[in-house]
C-alpha atoms as one frame of an Amber mdcrd trajectory, in Angstrom:
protein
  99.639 131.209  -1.538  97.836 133.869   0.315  95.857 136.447  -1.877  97.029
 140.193  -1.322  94.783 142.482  -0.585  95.341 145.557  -2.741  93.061 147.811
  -1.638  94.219 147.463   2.102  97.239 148.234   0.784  96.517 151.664  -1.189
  94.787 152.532   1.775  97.440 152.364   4.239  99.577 153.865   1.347  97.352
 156.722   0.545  97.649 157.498   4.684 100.990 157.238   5.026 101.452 159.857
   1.537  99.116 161.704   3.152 100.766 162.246   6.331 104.202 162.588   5.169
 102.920 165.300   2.916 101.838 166.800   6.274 105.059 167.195   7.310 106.951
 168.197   4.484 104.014 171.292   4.193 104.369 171.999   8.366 108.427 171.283
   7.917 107.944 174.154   4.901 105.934 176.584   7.534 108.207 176.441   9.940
 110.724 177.608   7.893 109.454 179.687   6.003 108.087 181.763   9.628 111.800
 181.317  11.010 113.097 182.826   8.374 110.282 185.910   8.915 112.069 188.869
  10.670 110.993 189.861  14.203 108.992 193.279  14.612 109.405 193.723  17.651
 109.556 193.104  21.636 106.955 192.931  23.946 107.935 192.639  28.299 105.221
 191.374  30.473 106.586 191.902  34.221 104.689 190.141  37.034 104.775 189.565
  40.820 105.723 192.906  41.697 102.513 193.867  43.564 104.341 197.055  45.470
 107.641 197.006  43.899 109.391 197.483  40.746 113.071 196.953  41.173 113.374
 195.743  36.924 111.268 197.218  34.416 110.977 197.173  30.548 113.954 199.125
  30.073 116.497 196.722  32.044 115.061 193.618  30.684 115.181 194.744  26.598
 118.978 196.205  27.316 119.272 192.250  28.451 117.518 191.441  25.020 118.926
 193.401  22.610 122.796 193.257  23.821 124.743 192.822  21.766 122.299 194.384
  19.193 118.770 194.860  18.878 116.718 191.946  18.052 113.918 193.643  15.935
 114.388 192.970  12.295 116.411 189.602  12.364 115.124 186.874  11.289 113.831
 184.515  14.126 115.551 180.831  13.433 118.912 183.384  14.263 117.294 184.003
  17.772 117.737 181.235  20.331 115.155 181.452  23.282 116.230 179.504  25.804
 119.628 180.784  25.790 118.126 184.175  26.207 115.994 183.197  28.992 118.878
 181.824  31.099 120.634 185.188  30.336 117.770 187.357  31.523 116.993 185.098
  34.582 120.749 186.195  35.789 119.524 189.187  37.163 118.639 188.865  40.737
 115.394 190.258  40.408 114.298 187.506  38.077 112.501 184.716  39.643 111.520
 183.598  36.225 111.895 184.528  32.985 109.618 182.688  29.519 109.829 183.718
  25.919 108.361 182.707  22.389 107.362 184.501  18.821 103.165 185.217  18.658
 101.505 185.155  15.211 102.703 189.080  14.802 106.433 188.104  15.175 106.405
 189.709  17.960 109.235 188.372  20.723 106.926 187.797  23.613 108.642 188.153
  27.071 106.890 187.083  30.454 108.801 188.094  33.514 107.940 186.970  37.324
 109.965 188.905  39.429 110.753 188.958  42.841 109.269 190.454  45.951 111.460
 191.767  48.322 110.275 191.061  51.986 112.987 192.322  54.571 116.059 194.288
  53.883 118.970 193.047  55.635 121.771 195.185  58.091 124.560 192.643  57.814
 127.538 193.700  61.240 129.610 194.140  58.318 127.649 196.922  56.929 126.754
 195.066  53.725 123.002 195.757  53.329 120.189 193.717  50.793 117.059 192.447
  50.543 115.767 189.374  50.646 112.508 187.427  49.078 110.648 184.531  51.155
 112.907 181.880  49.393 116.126 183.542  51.501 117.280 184.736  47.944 119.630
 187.986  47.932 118.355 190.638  45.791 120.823 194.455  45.305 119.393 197.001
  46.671 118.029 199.747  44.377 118.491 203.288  42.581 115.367 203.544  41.339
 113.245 202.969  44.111 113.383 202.002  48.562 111.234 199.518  49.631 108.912
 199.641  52.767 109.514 196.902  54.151 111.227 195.530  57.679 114.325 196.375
  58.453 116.921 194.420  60.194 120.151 195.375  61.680 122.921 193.350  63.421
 122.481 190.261  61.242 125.792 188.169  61.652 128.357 188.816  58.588 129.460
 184.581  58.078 130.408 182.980  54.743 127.491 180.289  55.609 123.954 181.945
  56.134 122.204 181.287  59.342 119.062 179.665  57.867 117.395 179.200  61.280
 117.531 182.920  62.056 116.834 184.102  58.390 113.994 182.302  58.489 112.711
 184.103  62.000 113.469 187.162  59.963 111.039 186.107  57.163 108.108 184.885
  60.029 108.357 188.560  61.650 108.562 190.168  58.111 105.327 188.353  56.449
 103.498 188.996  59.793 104.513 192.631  60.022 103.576 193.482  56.275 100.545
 191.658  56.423  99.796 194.500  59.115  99.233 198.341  58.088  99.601 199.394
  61.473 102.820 197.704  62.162 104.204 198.256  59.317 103.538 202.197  59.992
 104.980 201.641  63.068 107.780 199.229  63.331 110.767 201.789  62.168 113.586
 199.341  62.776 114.517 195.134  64.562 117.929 194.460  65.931 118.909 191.090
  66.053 120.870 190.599  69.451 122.529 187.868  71.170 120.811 184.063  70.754
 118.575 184.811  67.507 116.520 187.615  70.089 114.966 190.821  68.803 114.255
 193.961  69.775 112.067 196.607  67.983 112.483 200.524  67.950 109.435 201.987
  67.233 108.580 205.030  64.849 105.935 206.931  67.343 107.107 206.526  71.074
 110.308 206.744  72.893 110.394 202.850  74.533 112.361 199.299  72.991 110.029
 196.795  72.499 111.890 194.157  73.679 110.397 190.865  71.786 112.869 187.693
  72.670 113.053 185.115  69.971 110.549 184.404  67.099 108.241 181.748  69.136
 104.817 182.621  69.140 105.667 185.471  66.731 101.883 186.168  65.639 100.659
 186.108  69.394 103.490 188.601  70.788 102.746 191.374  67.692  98.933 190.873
  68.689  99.429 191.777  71.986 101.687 194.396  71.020  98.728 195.549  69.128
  96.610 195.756  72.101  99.061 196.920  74.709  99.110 200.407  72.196  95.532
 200.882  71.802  95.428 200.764  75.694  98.820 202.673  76.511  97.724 205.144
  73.507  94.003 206.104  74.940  95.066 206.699  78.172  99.005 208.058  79.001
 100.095 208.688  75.733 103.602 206.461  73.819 106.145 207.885  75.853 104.641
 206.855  79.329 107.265 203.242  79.243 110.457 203.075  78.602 110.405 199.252
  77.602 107.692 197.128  76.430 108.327 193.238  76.965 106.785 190.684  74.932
 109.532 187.742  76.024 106.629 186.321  78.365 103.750 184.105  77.532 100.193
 185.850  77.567 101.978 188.810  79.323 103.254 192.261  78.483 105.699 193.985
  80.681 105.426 197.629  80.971 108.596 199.555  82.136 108.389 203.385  83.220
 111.683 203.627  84.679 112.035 201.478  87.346 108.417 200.410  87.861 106.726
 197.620  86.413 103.654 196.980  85.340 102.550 192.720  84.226  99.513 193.246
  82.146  98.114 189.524  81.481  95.732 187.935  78.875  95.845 191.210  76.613
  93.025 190.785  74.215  93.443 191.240  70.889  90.194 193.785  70.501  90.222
 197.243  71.917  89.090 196.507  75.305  91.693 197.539  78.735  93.686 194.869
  79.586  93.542 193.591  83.476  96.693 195.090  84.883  98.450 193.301  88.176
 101.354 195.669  89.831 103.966 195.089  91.549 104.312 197.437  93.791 102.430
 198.244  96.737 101.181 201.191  95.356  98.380 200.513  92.059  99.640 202.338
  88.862  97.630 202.527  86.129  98.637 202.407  82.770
């Protein structure tokens, strides 16, 4: 018969007493802390670089409905069900919570940034973020951001023209100028735009989103030139449907200005008409 070997044994004994005496202290902890009362709330709100469409205020209403959570004891708290109940807002992208050292509720909000506000031919007007979410527009506060009218009112969203919206939105904010100038885009017929400008009385008359970055670039330059030497109200239309090209319309004469450069420098001008007209 095999000998035992006794002191193996108290060994692994003496671990395995030790460790479940680990558990029954950090079992103990725990609740003893859930059983400590909360002292208070703290909201952390993020992602709102320009805008603040939900603040502290909206999201401890959220908290404390139906009654304030300061002073209850934490175990009678559940987190996640209170995450999923602030994250119903529209503004909330994402919403985390958990009880510091303090007892303090910790809240961490990511909200979300409006990029366009929507026109829809129904009248129905929202905004919208880069993930083609709909977000209520707001009391407390307008955002400056695009705005686009004549966006068709259907039960299923047109995800191929929202997302044109969202390409000319993220180019335009990403552009002081544009964005100081760009007053309103009308979506017409076969996912085209046109532009109405805040300084200026022309249509900038844009076609579809191809090439979106290129067309606002020479948009860019067409103005420095039209600006230093007639002035914004010299055309009537400014096309941008054409590739490298931007067509100049005072009245009924035209004017094909090709390879516009992006810097400040006067683009070559070809006319079409036997008399030269400058710009």
């Amino acid at each position: 018969m095999k000998k035992l070997n006794w002191k193996k044994i108290l060994i692994n004994t003496a671990w395995v007493l030790s460790l479940v005496g680990v558990l029954v202290l950090l079992g103990a902890s725990i609740r003893q802390k859930s059983n400590k009362k909360i002292k208070g709330v703290v909201v952390e709100i993020k992602g709102a670089e320009k805008h603040m469409f939900i603040d502290e205020q909206d999201v401890l209403q959220i908290v404390n409905d139906p009654a304030p959570v300061t002073g209850r004891p934490m175990r009678g708290v559940k987190l996640r069900k209170l995450e999923e109940l602030v994250k119903k807002n529209p503004w909330v992208n994402n919403a985390e919570m958990f009880f510091d050292n303090q007892y303090h509720l910790q809240v961490s909000i990511l909200e979300r940034e409006p990029i366009a506000r929507i026109f829809e031919t129904n009248g129905q007007s929202y905004y919208i973020d880069t993930a083609m979410n709909k977000m209520p527009l707001s009391t407390k506060l307008t955002a400056r951001i695009p705005v686009f009218t004549g966006f068709p009112a259907t039960k299923k969203i047109d995800t191929s023209l929202m997302q044109s919206v969202i390409q000319l939105s993220t180019l335009i904010n990403a552009d002081s100028f544009l964005t100081a100038q760009i007053a309103q885009i009308d979506i017409v017929q076969q996912h085209q735009f046109e532009m109405i400008p805040v300084i200026g009385d022309h249509l900038i008359v844009f076609g579809d989103a191809s090439d979106a970055a290129d067309k606002l670039k020479r948009l860019k330059a067409f103005y420095q030139a039209a600006w230093l030497q007639h002035g914004m109200n010299t055309y009537k239309i400014i096309s941008l449907e054409y590739k490298g090209q931007v067509v100049g319309v005072k009245d009924v004469i035209k004017n094909v200005i090709k390879n516009v450069p992006p810097e400040n420098n006067i683009p070559i001008q070809i006319p079409l008409t036997s008399k030269r007209n400058t710009l």
